[in-house]
C-alpha positions as MATLAB code, in Angstrom:
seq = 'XXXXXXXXXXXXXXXXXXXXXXXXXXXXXXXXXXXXXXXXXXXXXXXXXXXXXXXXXXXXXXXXXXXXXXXXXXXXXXXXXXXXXXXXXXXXXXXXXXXXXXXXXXXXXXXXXXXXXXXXXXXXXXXXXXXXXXXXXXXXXXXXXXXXXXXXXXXXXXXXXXXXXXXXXXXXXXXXXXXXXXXXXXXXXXXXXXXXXXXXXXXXXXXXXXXXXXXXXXXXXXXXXXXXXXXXXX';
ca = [
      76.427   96.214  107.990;
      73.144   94.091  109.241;
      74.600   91.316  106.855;
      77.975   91.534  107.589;
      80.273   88.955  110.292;
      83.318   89.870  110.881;
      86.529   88.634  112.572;
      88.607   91.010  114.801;
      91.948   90.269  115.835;
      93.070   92.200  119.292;
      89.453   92.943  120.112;
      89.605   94.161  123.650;
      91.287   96.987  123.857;
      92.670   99.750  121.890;
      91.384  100.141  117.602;
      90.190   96.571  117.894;
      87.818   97.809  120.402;
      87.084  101.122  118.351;
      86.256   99.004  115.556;
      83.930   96.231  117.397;
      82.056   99.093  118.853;
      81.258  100.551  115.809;
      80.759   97.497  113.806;
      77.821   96.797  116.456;
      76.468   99.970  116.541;
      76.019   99.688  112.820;
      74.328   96.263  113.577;
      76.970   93.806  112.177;
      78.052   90.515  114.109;
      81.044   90.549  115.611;
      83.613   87.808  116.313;
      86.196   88.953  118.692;
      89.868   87.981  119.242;
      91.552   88.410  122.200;
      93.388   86.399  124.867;
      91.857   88.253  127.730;
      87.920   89.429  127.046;
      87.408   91.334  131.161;
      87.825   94.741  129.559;
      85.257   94.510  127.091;
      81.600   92.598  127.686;
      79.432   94.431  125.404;
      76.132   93.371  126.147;
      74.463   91.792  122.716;
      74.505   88.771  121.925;
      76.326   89.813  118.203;
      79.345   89.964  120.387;
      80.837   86.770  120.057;
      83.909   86.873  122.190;
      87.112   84.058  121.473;
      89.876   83.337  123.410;
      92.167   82.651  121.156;
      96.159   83.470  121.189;
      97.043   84.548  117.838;
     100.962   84.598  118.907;
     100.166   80.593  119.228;
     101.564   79.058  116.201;
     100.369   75.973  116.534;
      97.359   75.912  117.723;
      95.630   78.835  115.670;
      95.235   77.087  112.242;
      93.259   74.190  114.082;
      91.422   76.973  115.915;
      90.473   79.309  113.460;
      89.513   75.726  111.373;
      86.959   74.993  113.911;
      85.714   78.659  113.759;
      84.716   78.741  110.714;
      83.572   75.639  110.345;
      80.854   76.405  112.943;
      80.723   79.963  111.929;
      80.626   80.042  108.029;
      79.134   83.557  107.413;
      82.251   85.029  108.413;
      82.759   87.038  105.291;
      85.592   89.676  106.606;
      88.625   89.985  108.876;
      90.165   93.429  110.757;
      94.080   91.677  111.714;
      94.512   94.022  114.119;
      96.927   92.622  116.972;
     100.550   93.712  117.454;
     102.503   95.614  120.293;
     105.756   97.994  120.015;
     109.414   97.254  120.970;
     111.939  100.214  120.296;
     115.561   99.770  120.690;
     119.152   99.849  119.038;
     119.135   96.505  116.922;
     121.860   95.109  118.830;
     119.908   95.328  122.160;
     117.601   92.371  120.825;
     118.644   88.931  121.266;
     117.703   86.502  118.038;
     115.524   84.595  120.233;
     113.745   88.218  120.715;
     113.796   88.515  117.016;
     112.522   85.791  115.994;
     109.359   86.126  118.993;
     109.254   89.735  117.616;
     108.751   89.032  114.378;
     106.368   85.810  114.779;
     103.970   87.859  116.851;
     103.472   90.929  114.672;
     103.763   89.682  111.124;
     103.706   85.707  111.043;
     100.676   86.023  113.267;
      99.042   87.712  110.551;
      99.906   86.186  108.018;
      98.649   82.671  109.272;
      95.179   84.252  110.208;
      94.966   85.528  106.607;
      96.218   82.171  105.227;
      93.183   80.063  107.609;
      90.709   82.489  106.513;
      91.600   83.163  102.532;
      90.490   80.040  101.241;
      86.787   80.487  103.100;
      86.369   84.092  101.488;
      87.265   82.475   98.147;
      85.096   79.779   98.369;
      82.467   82.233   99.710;
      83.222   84.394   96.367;
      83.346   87.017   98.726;
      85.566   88.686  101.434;
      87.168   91.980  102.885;
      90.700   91.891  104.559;
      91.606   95.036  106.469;
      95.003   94.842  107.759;
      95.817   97.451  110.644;
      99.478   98.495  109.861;
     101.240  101.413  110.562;
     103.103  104.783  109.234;
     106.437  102.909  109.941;
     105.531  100.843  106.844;
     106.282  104.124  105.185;
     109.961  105.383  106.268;
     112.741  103.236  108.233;
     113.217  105.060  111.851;
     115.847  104.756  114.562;
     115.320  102.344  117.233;
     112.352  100.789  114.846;
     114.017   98.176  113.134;
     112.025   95.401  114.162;
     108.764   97.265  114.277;
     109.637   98.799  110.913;
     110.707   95.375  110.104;
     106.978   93.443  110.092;
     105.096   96.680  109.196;
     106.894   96.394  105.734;
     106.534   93.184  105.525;
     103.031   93.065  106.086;
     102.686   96.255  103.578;
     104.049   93.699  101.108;
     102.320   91.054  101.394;
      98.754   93.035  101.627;
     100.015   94.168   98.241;
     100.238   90.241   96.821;
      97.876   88.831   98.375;
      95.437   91.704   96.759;
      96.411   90.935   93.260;
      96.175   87.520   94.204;
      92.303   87.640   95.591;
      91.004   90.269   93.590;
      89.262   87.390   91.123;
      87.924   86.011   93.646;
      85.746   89.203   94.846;
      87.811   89.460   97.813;
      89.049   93.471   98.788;
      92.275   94.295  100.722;
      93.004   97.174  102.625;
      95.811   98.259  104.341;
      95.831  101.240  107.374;
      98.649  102.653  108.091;
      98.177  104.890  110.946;
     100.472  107.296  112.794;
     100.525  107.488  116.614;
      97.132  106.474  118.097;
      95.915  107.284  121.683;
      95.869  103.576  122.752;
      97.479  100.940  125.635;
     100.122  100.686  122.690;
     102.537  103.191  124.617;
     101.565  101.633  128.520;
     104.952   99.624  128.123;
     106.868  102.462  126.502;
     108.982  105.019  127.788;
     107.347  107.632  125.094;
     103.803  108.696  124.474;
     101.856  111.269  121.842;
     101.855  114.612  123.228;
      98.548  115.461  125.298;
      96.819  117.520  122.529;
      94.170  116.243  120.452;
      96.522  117.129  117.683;
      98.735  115.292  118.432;
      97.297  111.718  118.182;
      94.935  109.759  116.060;
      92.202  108.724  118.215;
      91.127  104.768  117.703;
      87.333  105.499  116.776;
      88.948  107.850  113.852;
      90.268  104.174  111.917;
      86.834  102.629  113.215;
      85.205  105.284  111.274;
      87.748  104.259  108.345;
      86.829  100.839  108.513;
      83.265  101.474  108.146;
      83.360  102.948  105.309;
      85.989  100.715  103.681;
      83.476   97.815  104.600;
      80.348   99.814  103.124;
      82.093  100.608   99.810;
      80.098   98.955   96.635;
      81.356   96.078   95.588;
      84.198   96.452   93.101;
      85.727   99.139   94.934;
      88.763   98.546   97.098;
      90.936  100.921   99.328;
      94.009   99.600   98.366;
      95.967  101.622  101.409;
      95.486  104.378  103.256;
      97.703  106.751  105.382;
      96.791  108.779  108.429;
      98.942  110.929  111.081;
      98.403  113.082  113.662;
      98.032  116.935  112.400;
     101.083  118.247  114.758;
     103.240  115.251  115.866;
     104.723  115.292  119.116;
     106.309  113.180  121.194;
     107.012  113.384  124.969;
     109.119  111.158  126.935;
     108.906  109.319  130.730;
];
């Protein structure tokens, strides 16, 4: 990892913070995402914290531009960023729709787009795409949610036959219910067993080794849940 710099999306809190821990730990430099950096100031200077709004449209291309031209050993990105909104379908207004959908899948997809051609010119790259189980199986109340993940499962699966000349791996996590701030906002929560909940350092551990495969390996996807699921309710 001592040659590695990599790009994390939702840095400060939650698997994004799993993952920059553990990235530095293994002695990698780490270029963090977040719109709010208070609740995590590691202290090394391979901790290179951005405050950057991914759910900004306009201004992230021109951003993420400036990054890397100022920052071209970036050689991998962890789009991690996304929140939860559960409800019956007709409860969401199409403005809330089309917010919805722009934050946790068109966000992602215009990091990817910024940062693809640098990993192809680089001849080199690894895109790790934090999704989730409801990429998987439809649920009630999930539409949206279920919505992006399977759109982002999708397009992980192009844009990996798409890169794959160009020495550049894509992963795809899809995780069930993780112990994180994810559920603050909710009205429903993982049960309080360790059972019952992925913990965020378990994907950081994931990531790792996805990152420390030889080249010419890839993870295409990989699915995780919680060994007894349940759910309690506020």
């Amino acid at each position: 990892m001592k040659d590695r710099h990599i790009l994390i999306t939702g840095s400060s809190s939650g698997i994004g913070r799993a993952t920059a821990q553990k990235l530095l730990e293994a002695g990698a430099v780490v270029y963090g995402i977040a719109r709010n950096h208070e609740k995590f100031q590691p202290d090394t200077k391979r901790y290179k914290p951005l405050t950057i709004d991914v759910t900004d449209l306009k201004a992230l291309p021109g951003q993420l531009s400036d990054l890397l031209a100022t920052q071209p050993e970036i050689d991998g990105l962890i789009s991690n960023a996304g929140y939860g909104s559960f409800e019956g379908f007709e409860n969401f207004s199409p403005e809330k729709i089309f917010s919805y959908i722009n934050d946790n899948l068109t966000s992602h997809l215009v990091v990817t787009r910024c940062l693809l051609p640098h990993f192809k010119t680089k001849n080199r790259g690894d895109v790790i795409f934090i999704g989730s189980e409801a990429a998987l199986e439809g649920g009630k109340r999930g539409s949206l949610y279920c919505a992006t993940k399977f759109g982002l499962r999708g397009f992980s699966q192009s844009i990996r036959q798409e890169s794959a000349n160009k020495n550049i791996r894509v992963t795809l996590i899809n995780p069930g219910m993780v112990r994180t701030s994810f559920f603050d906002d909710l009205n429903f929560q993982p049960g309080d067993d360790d059972e019952n909940a992925i913990e965020p350092t378990d994907i950081a551990d994931i990531i790792i080794n996805i990152l420390s495969m030889r080249s010419g390996t890839v993870v295409d996807e990989i699915n995780l849940t919680p060994q007894k699921k349940v759910i309690t309710f506020d």
